[in-house]
N, C-alpha and C positions, 0 to 999 in steps of 0.2 A: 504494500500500500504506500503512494505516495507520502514523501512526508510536510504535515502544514507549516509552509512558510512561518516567521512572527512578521506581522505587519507591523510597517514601519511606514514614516510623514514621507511621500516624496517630494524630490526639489521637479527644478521645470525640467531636467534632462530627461527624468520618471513620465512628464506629463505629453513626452514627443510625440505617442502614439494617440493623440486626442486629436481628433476631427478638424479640430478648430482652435489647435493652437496655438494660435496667435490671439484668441478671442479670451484663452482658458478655455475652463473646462463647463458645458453647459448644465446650466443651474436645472437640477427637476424640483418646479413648484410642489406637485401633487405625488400622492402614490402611484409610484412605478408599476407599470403593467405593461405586456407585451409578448414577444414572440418566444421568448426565449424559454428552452424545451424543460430545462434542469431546475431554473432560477428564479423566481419571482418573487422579490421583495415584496415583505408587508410595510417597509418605510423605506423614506426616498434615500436612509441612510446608505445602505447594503448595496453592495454590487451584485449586478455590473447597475449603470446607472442610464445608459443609453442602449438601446436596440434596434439591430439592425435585420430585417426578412429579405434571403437572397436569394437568386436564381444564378447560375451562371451557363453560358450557352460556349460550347468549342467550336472556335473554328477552324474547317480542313480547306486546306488549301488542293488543287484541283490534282495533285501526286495521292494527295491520300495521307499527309500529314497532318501535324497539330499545328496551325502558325497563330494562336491566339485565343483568348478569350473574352468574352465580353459579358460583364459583370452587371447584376441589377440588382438596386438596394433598396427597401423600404426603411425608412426610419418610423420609431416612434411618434408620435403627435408633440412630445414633450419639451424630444430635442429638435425636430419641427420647426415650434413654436420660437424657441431662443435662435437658432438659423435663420430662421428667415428675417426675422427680426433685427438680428444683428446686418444684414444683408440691404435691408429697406431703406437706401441711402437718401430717397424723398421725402419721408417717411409719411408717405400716404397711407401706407396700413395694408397695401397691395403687393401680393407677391408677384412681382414681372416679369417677364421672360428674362431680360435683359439683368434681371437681380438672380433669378436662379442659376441662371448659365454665368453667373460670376461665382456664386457659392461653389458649383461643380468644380470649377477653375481652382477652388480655395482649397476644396477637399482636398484632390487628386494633387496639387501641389505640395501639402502637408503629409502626402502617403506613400509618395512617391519615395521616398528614403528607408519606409521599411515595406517596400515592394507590395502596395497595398492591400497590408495586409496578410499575402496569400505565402503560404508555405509547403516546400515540396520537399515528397519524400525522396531521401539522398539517396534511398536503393534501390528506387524507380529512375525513369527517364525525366531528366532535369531539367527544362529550359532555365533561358533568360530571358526576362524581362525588360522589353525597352519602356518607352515612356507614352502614358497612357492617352487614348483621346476620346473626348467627349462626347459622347452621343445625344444625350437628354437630360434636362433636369426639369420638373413639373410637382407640382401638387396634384394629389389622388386623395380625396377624405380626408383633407385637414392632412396628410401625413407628403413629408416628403419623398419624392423617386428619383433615382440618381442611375443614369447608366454610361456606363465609358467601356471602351474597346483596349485592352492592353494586347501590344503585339510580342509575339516571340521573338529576339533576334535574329533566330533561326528556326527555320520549321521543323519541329520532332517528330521520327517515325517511331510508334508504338509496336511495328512486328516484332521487335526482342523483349520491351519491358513496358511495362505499362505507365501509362501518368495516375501519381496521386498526388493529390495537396489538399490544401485546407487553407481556410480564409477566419483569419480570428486575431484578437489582440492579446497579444500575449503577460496584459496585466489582469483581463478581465474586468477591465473597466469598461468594455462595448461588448455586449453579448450581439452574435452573428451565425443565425441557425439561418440553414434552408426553408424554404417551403415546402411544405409537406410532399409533392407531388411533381420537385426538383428533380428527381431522377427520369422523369421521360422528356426534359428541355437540356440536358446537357449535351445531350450530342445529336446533331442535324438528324431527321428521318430520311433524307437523304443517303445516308451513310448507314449503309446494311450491315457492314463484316466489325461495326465497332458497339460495343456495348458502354453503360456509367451506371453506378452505382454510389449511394450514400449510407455512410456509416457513422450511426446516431453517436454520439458520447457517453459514456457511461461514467459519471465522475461519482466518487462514494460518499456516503452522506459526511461524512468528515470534511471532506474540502469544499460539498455544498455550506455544510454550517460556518465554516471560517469565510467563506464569500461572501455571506450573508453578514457577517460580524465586522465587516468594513464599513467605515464610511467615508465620504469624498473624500478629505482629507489625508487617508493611509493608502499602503501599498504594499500587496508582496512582493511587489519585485516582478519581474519575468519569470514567465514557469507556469504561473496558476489558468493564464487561458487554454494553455494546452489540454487540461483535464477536462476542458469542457467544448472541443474541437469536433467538428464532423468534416470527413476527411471524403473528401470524393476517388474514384478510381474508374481511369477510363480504359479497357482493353480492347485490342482489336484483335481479329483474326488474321 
């Protein structure tokens, strides 16, 4: 069984992996509620404090390789709220196209350092990540949707080993599950000889209750999102 970090106050280097780093870190008014499969705070104290519902979709390039992915996030309403807000440079009270496709910009430039997000396994097929581009940013039900295209360097072929990764922060301060029903959009239906699959997290109630006994202010450290990581795996034939 893993062993529970002691939580400790982080400084700003602690706070890199936050959305909106430059802004800090988004205040939750209300009790937390959301996507997240493991975790759900009965106070705004407890991590994680923002939630992210994602889809991710591969893209093959016309050989039959992986040359990218393209990423699609729901946020909660909560951090939303404080985003778009912080964003509203009129401040008419109107989320704009021209405000959200700068927030996208804001994201993706603060995530870009730890490869947003996404983490692959070193005993699969590894790409690289170049630098990401924007697709969409909009309001859906009060909630924000963010989608960008990250390309490979190089295009990877899966006939020897497969791709796996995972998308998560690895303080656990942004909880980031799939959508339930993720596993039939990750890879084109076009693409017959490849399969994807998702594998839910199982973290033990040990390192649920110490998640839960954070508040904004502390930190494990690195390490504690991994327990609560779902990790996709794409193979082909």
């Amino acid at each position: 069984m893993p062993t529970t970090p002691n939580p400790r106050t982080p400084n700003h280097r602690d706070m890199s992996a936050s959305l909106l780093k430059l802004r800090n870190l988004a205040p939750v008014l209300l009790t937390l509620t959301g996507p997240a499969a493991f975790l759900q705070p009965t106070t705004a104290a407890a991590h994680p404090h923002e939630f992210v519902t994602m889809e991710v979709n591969a893209k093959f390039d016309f050989t039959g390789k992986v040359s990218g992915l393209t990423y699609d996030w729901t946020f909660d309403e909560f951090f939303t709220a404080y985003a778009v807000d912080g964003q509203d440079l009129n401040k008419n009270g109107e989320a704009e196209p021209n405000e959200l496709a700068a927030l996208l910009d804001e994201i993706l430039g603060n995530i870009k350092v730890i490869n947003y997000f996404t983490v692959f396994d070193k005993e699969k097929t590894v790409p690289k990540l170049a630098t990401a581009e924007p697709l969409e940013s909009v309001m859906v039900d009060r909630q924000l949707r963010l989608k960008f295209y990250v390309p490979f360097q190089e295009p990877v072929s899966l006939d020897k080993a497969p791709l796996r990764f995972s998308i998560y922060d690895d303080e656990f301060y942004i909880a980031m599950n799939f959508e339930p029903k993720a596993n039939d959009k990750i890879v084109p239906a076009s693409v017959d000889n490849c399969t994807a699959k998702v594998d839910l997290a199982e973290p033990d109630d040990e390192l649920v209750a110490f998640a839960s006994s954070l508040d904004r202010t502390q930190s494990a450290g690195g390490g504690l999102g991994a327990a609560f990581a779902e990790w996709v795996t794409i193979k082909c034939n």
